[in-house]
C-alpha positions as CSV (number, residue, x, y, z in Angstrom):
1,X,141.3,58.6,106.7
2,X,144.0,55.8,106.3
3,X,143.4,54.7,109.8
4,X,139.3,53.6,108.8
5,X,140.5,52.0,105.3
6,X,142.3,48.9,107.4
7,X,139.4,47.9,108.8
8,X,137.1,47.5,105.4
9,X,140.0,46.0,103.6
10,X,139.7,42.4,104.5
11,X,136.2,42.2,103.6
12,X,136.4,44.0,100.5
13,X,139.6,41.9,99.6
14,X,137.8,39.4,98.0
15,X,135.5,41.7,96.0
16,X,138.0,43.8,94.1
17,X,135.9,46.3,92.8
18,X,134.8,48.0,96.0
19,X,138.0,50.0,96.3
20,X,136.4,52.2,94.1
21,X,133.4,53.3,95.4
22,X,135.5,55.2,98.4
23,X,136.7,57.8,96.1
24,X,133.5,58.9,95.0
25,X,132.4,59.5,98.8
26,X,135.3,61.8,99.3
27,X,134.4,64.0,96.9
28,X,130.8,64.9,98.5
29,X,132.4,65.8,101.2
30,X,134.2,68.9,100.2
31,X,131.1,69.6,98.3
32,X,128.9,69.3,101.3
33,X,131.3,72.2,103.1
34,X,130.2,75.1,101.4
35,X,126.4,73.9,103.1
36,X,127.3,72.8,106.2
37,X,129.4,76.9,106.8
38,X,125.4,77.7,106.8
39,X,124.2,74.7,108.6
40,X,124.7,74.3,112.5
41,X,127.8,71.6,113.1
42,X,127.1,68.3,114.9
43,X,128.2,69.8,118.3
44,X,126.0,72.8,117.8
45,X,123.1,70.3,117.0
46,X,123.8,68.7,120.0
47,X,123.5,71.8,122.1
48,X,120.6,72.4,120.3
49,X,119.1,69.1,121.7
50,X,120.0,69.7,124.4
51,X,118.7,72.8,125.4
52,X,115.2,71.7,123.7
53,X,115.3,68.4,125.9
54,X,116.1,70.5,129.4
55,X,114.0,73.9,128.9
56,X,109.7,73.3,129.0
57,X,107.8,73.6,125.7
58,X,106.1,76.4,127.3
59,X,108.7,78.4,128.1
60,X,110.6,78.3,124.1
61,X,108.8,80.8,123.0
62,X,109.0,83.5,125.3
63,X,112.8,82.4,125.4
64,X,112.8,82.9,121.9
65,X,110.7,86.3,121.9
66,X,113.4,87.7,124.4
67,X,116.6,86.6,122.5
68,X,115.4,88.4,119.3
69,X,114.4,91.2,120.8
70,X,117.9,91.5,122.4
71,X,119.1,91.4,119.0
72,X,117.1,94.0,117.5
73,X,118.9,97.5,118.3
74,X,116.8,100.5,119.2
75,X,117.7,104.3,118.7
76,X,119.2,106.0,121.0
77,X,117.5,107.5,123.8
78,X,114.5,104.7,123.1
79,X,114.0,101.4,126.2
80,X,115.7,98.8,125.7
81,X,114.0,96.3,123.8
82,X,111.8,99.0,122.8
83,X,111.0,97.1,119.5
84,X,109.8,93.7,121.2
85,X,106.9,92.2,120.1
86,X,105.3,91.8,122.9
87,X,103.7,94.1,126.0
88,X,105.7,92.1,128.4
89,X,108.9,92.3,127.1
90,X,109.2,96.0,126.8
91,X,108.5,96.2,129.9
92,X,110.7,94.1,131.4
93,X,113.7,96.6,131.1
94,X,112.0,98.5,134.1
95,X,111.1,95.7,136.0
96,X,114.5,94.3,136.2
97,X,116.3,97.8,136.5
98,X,113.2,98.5,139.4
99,X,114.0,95.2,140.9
100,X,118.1,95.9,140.9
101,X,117.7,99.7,142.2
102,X,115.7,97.9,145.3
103,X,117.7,95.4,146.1
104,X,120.8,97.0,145.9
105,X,119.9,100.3,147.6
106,X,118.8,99.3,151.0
107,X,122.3,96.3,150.8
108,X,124.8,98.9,149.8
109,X,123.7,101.3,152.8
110,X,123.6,98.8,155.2
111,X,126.5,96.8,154.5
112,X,128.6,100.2,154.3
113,X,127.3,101.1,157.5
114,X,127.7,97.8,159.3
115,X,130.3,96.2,157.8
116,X,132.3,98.7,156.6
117,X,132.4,101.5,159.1
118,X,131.2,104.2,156.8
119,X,129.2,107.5,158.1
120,X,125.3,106.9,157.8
121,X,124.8,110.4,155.5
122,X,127.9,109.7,153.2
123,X,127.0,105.4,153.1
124,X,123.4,106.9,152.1
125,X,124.9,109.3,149.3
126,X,127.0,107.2,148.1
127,X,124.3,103.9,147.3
128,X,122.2,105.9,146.0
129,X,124.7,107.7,143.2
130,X,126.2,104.0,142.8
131,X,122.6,102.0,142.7
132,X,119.9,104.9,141.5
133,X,121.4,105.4,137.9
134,X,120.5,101.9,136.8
135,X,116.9,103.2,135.9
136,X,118.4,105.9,133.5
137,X,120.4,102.6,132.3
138,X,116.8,101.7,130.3
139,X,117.2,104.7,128.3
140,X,120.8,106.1,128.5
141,X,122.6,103.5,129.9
142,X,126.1,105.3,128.4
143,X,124.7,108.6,130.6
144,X,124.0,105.9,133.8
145,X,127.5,105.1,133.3
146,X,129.0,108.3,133.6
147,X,127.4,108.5,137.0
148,X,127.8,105.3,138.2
149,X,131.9,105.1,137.3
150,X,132.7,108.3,139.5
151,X,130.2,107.1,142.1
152,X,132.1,104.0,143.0
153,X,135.7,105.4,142.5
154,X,134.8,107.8,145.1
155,X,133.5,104.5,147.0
156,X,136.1,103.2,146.6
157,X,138.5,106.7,148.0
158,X,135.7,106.9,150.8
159,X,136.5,103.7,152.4
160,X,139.9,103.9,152.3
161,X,139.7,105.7,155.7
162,X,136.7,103.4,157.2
163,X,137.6,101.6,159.8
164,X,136.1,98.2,159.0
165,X,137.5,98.4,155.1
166,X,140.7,96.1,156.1
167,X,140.2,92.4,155.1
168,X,137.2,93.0,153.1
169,X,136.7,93.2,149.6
170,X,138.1,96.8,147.9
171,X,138.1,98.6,146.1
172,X,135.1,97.3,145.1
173,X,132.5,96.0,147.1
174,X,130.2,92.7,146.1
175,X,127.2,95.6,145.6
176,X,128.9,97.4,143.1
177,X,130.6,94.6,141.2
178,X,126.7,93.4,141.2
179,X,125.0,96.5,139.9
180,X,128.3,97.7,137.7
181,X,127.9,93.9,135.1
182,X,123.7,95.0,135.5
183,X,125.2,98.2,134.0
184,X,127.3,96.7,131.3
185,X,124.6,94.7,130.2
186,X,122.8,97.5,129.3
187,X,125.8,99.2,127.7
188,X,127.0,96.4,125.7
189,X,123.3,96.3,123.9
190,X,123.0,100.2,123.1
191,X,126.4,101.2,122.6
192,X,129.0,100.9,118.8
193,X,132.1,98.4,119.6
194,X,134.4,101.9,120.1
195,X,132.8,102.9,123.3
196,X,132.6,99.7,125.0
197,X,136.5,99.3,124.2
198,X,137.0,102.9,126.2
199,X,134.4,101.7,128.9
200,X,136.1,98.7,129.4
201,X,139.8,100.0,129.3
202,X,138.4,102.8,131.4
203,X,136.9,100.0,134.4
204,X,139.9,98.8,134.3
205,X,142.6,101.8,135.0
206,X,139.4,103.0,137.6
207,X,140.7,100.2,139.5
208,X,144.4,100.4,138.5
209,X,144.6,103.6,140.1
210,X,143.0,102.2,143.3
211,X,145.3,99.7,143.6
212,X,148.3,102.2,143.5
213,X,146.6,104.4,145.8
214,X,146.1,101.7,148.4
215,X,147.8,98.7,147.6
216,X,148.0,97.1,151.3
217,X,143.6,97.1,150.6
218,X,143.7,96.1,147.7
219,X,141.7,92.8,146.4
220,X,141.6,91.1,143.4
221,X,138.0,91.9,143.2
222,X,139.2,94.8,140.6
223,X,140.3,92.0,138.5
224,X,137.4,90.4,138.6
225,X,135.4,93.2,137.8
226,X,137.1,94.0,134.6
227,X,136.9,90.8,133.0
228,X,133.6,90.0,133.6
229,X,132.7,93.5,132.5
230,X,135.4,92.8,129.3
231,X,133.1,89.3,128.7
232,X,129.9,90.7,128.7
233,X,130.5,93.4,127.0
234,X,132.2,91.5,124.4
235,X,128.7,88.9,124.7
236,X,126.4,91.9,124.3
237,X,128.2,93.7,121.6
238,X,128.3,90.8,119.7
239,X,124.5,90.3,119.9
240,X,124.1,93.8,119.3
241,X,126.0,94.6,115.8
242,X,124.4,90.9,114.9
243,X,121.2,92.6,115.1
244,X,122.2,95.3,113.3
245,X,123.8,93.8,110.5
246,X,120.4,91.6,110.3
247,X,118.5,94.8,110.3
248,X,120.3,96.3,107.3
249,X,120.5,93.1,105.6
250,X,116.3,93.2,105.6
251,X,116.3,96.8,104.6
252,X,118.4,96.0,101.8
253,X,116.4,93.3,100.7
254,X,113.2,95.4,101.1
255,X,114.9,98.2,98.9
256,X,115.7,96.0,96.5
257,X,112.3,94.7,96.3
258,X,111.2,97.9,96.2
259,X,113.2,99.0,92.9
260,X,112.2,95.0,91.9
261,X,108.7,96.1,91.8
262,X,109.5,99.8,90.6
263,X,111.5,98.0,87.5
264,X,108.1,95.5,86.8
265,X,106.0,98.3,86.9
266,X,107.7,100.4,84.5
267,X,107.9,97.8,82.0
268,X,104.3,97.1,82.4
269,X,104.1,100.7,81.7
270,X,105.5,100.6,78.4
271,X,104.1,97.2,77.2
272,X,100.9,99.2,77.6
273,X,102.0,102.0,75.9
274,X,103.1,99.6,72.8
275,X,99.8,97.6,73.0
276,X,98.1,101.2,73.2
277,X,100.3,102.2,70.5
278,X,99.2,98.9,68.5
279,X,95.0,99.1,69.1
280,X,94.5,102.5,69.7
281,X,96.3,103.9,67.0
282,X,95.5,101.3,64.4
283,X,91.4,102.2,65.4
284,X,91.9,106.0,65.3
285,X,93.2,106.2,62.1
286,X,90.5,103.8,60.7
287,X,88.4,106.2,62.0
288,X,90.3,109.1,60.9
289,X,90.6,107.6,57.1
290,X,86.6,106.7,57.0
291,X,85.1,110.1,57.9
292,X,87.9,111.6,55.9
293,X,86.9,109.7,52.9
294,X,83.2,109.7,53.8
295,X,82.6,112.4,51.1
296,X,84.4,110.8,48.6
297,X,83.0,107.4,49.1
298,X,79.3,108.3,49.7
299,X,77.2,110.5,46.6
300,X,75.3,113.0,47.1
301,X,76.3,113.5,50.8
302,X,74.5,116.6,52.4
303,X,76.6,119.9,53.5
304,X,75.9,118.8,57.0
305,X,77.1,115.5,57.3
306,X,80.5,116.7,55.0
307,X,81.0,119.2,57.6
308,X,80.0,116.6,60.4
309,X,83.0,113.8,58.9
310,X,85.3,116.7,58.8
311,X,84.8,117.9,62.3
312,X,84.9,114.0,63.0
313,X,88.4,113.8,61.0
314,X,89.8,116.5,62.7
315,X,88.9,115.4,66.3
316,X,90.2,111.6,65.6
317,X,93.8,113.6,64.5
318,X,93.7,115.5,67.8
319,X,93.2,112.4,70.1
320,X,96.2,110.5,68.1
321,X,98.3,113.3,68.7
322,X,97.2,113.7,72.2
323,X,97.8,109.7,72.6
324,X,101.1,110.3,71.1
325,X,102.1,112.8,74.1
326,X,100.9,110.1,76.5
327,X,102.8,107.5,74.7
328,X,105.8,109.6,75.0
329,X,105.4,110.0,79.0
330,X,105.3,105.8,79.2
331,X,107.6,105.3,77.2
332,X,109.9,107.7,78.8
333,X,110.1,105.4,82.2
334,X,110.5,102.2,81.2
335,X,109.1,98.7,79.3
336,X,106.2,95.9,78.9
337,X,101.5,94.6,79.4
338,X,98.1,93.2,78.7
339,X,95.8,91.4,81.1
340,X,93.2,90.6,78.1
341,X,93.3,87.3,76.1
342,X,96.0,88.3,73.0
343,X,94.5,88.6,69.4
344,X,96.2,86.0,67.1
345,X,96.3,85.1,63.0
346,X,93.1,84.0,63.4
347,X,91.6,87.8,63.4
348,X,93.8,88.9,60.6
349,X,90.7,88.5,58.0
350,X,89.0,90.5,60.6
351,X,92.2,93.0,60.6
352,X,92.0,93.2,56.6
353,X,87.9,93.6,56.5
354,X,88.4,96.5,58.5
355,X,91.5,98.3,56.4
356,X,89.2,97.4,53.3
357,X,86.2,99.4,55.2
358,X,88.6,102.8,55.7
359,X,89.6,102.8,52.1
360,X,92.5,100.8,51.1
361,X,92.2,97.8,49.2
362,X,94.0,95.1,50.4
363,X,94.5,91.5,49.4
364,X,95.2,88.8,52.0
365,X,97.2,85.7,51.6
366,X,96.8,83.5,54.7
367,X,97.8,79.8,54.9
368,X,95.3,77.5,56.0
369,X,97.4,75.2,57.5
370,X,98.9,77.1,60.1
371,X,98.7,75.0,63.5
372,X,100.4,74.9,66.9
373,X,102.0,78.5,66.3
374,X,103.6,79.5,69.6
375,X,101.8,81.9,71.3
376,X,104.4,84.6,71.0
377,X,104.9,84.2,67.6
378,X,100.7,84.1,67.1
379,X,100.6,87.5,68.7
380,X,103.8,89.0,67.2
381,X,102.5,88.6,63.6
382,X,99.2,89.7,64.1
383,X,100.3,93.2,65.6
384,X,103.3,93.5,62.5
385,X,100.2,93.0,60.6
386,X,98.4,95.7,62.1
387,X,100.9,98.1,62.4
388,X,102.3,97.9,59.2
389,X,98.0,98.1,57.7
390,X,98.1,100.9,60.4
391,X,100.8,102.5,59.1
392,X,100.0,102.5,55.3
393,X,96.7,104.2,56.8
394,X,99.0,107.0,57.9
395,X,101.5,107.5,55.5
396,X,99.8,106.2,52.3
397,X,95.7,106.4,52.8
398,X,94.1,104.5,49.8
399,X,97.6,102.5,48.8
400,X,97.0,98.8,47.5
401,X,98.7,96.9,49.9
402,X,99.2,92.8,49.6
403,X,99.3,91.2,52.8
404,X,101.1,87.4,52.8
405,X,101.6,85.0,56.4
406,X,102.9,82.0,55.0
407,X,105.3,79.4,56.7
408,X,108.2,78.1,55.0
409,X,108.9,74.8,53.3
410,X,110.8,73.8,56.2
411,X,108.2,74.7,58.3
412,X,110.5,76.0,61.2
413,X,109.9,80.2,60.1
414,X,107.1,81.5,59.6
415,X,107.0,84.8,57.2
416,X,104.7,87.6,57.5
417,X,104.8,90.1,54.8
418,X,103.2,93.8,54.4
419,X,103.9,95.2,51.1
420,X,102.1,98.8,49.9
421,X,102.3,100.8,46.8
422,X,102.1,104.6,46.3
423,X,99.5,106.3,47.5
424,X,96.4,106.1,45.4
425,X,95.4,110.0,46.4
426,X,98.6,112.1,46.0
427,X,96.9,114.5,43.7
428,X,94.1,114.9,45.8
429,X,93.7,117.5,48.8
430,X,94.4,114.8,51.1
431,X,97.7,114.0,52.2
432,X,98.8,111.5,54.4
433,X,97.1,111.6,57.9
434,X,100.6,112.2,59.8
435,X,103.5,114.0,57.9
436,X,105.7,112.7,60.7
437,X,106.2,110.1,63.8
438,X,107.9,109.1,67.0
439,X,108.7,105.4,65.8
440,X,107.3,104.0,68.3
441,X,105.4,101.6,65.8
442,X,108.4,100.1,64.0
443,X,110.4,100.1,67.3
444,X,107.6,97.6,68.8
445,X,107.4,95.6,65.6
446,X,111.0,95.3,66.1
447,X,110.7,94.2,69.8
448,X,107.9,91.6,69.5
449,X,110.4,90.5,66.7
450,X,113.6,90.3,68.8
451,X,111.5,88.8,71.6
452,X,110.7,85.5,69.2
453,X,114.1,85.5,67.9
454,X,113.2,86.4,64.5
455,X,113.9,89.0,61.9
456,X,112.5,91.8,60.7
457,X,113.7,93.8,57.4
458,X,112.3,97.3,56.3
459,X,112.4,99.9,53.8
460,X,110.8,102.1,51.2
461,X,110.5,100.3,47.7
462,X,111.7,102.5,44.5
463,X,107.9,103.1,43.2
464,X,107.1,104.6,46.5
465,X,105.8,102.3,48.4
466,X,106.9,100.8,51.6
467,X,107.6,96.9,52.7
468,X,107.9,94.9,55.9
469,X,108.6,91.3,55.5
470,X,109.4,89.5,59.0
471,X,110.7,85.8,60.2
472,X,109.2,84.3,62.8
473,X,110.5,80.9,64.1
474,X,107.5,78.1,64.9
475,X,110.3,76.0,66.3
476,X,112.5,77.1,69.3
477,X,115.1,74.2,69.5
478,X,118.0,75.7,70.3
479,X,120.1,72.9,68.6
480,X,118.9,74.0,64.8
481,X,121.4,76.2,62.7
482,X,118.5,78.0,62.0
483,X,117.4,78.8,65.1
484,X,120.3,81.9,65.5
485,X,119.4,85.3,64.0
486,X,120.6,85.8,60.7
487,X,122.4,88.9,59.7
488,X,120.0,91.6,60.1
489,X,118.5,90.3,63.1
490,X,117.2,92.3,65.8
């Protein structure tokens, strides 16, 4: 670094401020290191050049085919590159093993014969046991080993007495070397990192042992043999467990996805059972609360039809309770839902109509001014609104109840208040729809709350009655003090 600043300095000498602008190019560097550990280096680009320069365009892809499917492990006792995409490359395995096995046969017999000295029947024996393995190699290449190891030690013992073994290569000849690296290829792809260390130590003392045995014979061939077995091993192994590892890297990822898309459907499954709670409650017990009230509302009603709104009544209990049990199963696995376009304030004198219908006067107090409410918030009041007219159905059938959505002076909160009295029919042979509940309405009034960042406060009153007042915001600007929950906030 101070070598290069020389050169700049005499021609930013006479423009002072440049010697500033080198610092901040330092600085990127160190930033840009963290990208570049993922990104191939200069040199490796280079390669990379290269290699696409000198191999054809039609030949990249099969190239490419090949290398991953060398990287993708298969289970044991399965071909090598048994998971390859295409026909030809999982076949290739046998083709090469075929072509090795026919080469190397008829070479090892002959050359032991000729060159070596060896007896025809035992030169015959032994290239087959050193050469014929390589086709179990596709499948078992650890099994192929075993035979193949033995086989050329006792080679390697059998041509100690030949007569043509002096000044030639021992104790391994070029046949074996050949077909033994064929062999660790195959290993080094099937086989964990602890067994190629023993295979490798184990090629080694093979030859060790031969050179104590004979040591006027002996060539450095055994040398040779062990570190180019140790290197492609070492290659091969490497390819292998980098396969692997990007095998359970993408089965991680697809389990996590998995429980990703298991999480997202249960909450869809309980946003459902909240919106089910919220409509299909609220509608049941307007049902419930007209043909209940039916012969108290209409003179003069006939035996039959009294008997028809009870048996009405009593079936519109039965399916709440029965939607309570499903509600229970949802909302026993997880949270959120609704594909529909979302009701709003706008149907809240549609929401009140309907309450007055079932039997419970209601007043309505809704400002007219109300524009650009946030979606959220639009929907959140409406279903307090319901559930709290839903809930004075329930618990307090023919209650007056005062309904009030108003925003604040400020005009940053909007309040939405549900007050009820007593009921209206406590003396009469009615009682309240449900003497009990799971909650589940308040608990979503609170949610819808907490989701908008409001508040929500509520409580009997001391006449009897009940109250829900809620705070929604119209503003979300996170820089206004009154944009954090107040106490009581949920």
């Amino acid at each position: 670094m101070s070598n290069a600043s020389p050169s700049p300095e005499p021609e930013s000498a006479p423009a002072p401020p440049e010697p500033a602008p080198p610092p901040p190019e330092h600085p990127p560097t160190p930033a840009s290191e963290p990208t570049s550990a993922s990104e191939p280096t200069p040199a490796t680009a280079r390669l990379r050049a290269l290699l696409h320069r000198a191999v054809p365009a039609t030949a990249r892809e099969p190239l490419h085919a090949l290398g991953v499917a060398l990287a993708t492990p298969t289970r044991p006792g399965a071909p090598l590159l048994a998971k390859a995409s295409s026909r030809w490359l999982r076949r290739l395995p046998y083709a090469v093993a075929f072509a090795f096995v026919a080469t190397l046969l008829p070479v090892t017999i002959t050359v032991l014969m000729n060159e070596y000295r060896l007896n025809g029947a035992l030169a015959g024996a032994l290239g087959t046991a050193q050469t014929a393995p390589l086709l179990l190699a596709v499948t078992r290449p650890l099994q192929a080993w075993w035979i193949i190891l033995p086989a050329d030690f006792l080679g390697a013992l059998a041509l100690i007495a030949a007569d043509g073994t002096a000044g030639r290569p021992w104790p391994w000849t070029p046949m074996v070397v050949v077909g033994y690296l064929a062999l660790m290829l195959a290993v080094g792809l099937r086989e964990p990192r602890r067994t190629l260390l023993g295979v490798w130590l184990l090629t080694g003392l093979a030859g060790w042992v031969c050179e104590l045995l004979a040591p006027e014979l002996s060539e450095p061939v055994h040398v040779l043999l062990f570190v180019l077995s140790g290197v492609l091993l070492l290659i091969t192994g490497t390819l292998r467990e980098r396969g692997d590892a990007q095998r359970r890297l993408v089965e991680q990822e697809t389990i996590s996805e998995a429980e990703r898309a298991r999480r997202t459907l249960l909450e869809e499954r309980a946003r459902i059972a909240r919106e089910l709670h919220d409509v299909v409650a609220h509608h049941m017990s307007v049902i419930t609360v007209q043909a209940d009230s039916a012969p108290y509302r209409i003179p003069d009603l006939p035996e039959a039809a009294r008997e028809e709104f009870g048996s009405i009544a009593v079936a519109a209990r039965e399916s709440l309770a029965e939607m309570r049990r499903l509600l229970v199963v949802l909302r026993s696995e997880g949270t959120e839902g609704e594909r529909a376009p979302q009701p709003g304030l706008d149907r809240v004198q549609q929401l009140i109509e309907a309450t007055v219908r079932a039997g419970v006067p209601t007043e309505l107090s809704l400002a007219a001014e109300l524009e650009d409410v946030p979606q959220a918030v639009d929907l959140s009041a409406y279903r307090i609104v319901q559930e709290a007219l839903a809930n004075v159905m329930r618990h307090a059938p023919g209650a007056r109840t005062r309904v009030s959505v108003q925003p604040e002076e400020s005009g940053d909160w909007l309040t939405v208040l549900v007050v009820n009295g007593p009921s209206e029919e406590r003396g009469s042979r009615r009682g309240p729809l449900e003497s009990g509940g799971t909650g589940h309405g308040l608990i979503g009034m609170r949610e819808r709350v907490r989701l908008t960042g409001g508040t929500l406060d509520t409580g009997p009153l001391p006449d009897g009655g009940f109250r829900v007042a809620a705070r929604l915001p119209l503003r979300t600007d996170p820089l206004s003090p009154t944009a954090s929950p107040t106490k009581g906030s949920l």
